[in-house]
Structure formats: structure tokens, C-alpha cells
C-alpha positions, 0 to 999 in steps of 0.5 A, spaced: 463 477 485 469 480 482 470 487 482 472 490 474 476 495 471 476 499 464 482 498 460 482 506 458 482 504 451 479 509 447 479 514 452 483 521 451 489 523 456 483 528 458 478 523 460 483 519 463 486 524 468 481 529 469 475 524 468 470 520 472 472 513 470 476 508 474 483 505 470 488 504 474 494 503 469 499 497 471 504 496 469 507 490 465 507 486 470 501 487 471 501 491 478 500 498 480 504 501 486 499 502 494 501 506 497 498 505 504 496 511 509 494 512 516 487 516 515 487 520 522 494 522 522 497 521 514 503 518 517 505 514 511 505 507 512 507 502 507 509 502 500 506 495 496 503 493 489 496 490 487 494 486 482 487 486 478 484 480 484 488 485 489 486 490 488 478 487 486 479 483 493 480 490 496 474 495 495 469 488 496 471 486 502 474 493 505 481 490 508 486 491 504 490 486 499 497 486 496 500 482 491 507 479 493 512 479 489 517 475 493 512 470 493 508 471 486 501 471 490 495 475 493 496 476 501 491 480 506 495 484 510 495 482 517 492 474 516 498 471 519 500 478 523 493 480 526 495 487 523 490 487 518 488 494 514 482 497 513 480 501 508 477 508 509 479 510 503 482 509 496 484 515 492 488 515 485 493 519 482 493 523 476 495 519 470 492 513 474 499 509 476 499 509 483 493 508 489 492 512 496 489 507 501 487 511 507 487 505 512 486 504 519 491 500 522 488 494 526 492 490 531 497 493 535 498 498 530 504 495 525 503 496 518 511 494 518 513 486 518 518 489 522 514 490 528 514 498 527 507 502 525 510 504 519 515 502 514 519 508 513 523 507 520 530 510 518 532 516 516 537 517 510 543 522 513 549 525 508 556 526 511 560 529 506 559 523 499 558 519 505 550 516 505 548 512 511 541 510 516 539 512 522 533 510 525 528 515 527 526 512 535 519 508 533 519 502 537 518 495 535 510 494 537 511 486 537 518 482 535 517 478 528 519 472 531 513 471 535 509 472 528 512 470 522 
């Protein structure tokens, strides 16, 4: 089974953000950017991109799938990592450019392939014009070198 998804051709502006109908827009290369979110917390987790097969993969099978673009394929999260995401949710922006994954993180809890619950760990600081990264405290739940 392969889930599919109208192009919103011949929709208006109206029934495309307002409508009933599912389009997600992806862009000229073909993906749409995830935004992936802890369901109890609403932690921000991860930010990715999906494809047609990913996204498809992912509301049949209920785990998320992402398209790497680094390596040009389909990945499941967690298949090397054990830290697999289960989709709660998915919701969708007004104009249909960006997805909202409502995930609970399985494994340790690392949504990061740095170790760390999530990949917004550092914290941008303004010093006068200067501009620098200080990490927030969150812990590393496993060492990446015992992963990947």
C-alpha cells in the first residue's frame, strides 16, 4: 500500500488552507520540512524533511520516516539508533508547507544523532555584534560513537 496525496491542482487558495483536503506543497525538490515534537511536552525535537515515499511510509506504518538529503534516501528514524519515533500526530500549516510530527521518542529518548533528546541544544548569545553558542546543560543519553 502506498499512501497518495492530491497535487491541489485546481483548488482555490481558500480550499487549500482552509479546506478539508490533505496537499502537502513540496518544494522543487521534492520535500516539505518536519518538524518533529514531543507529544506530552511539546519540546521541539528535530527539524527534517520528507519526500512523497516518506511521508507516505510514515502514516502507514505509524514510525516516522525522513529523506536524507546528505545521502539522497529514505531513513527511518532510530533503524541504526533504536531511537525510533512514533507518530501521535501529524498536523499540517496553513498553506500546507511544513508538517507537525507529534512523536513519542522511543529508546533512551535522543531524537539528536548527537545523543541529546533534542537537536536544539545550544543557545545563540549576543555580545555587542558578536554572536556565539552556549549549550543549554542537556545531556548526552548515549555517546554517537557507540551508534553510528
Amino acid at each position: 500500500m502506498s499512501i497518495k496525496f492530491s497535487d491541489g491542482k485546481g483548488l482555490s487558495k481558500a480550499q487549500l488552507e482552509e479546506g478539508k483536503e490533505f496537499t502537502p506543497k513540496f518544494d522543487e525538490n521534492g520535500l516539505v520540512s518536519a518538524i518533529a515534537q514531543d507529544y506530552k511536552s511539546g519540546e521541539i525535537l528535530m527539524l527534517a524533511h520528507m519526500n512523497e515515499q516518506a511521508l507516505s511510509l510514515t502514516l502507514e506504518t505509524g514510525e516516522v520516516h525522513y529523506f536524507s538529503r546528505s545521502r539522497q534516501n529514505i531513513w527511518k528514524k532510530g533503524e541504526i539508533s533504536g531511537e525510533v519515533q512514533k507518530l501521535i500526530e501529524m498536523r499540517v500549516d496553513c498553506d500546507q508547507d511544513a508538517i507537525l510530527l507529534k512523536v513519542k521518542q522511543l529508546g533512551v529518548g535522543a531524537a539528536c544523532h548527537t545523543g541529546r533528546k533534542s537537536c536544539f541544544f545550544r543557545l545563540v548569545e549576543i555580545n555587542g555584534e558578536e554572536t556565539s553558542l552556549k549549550l543549554t546543560g542537556d545531556e548526552q543519553l548515549f555517546d554517537p560513537k557507540d551508534k553510528y
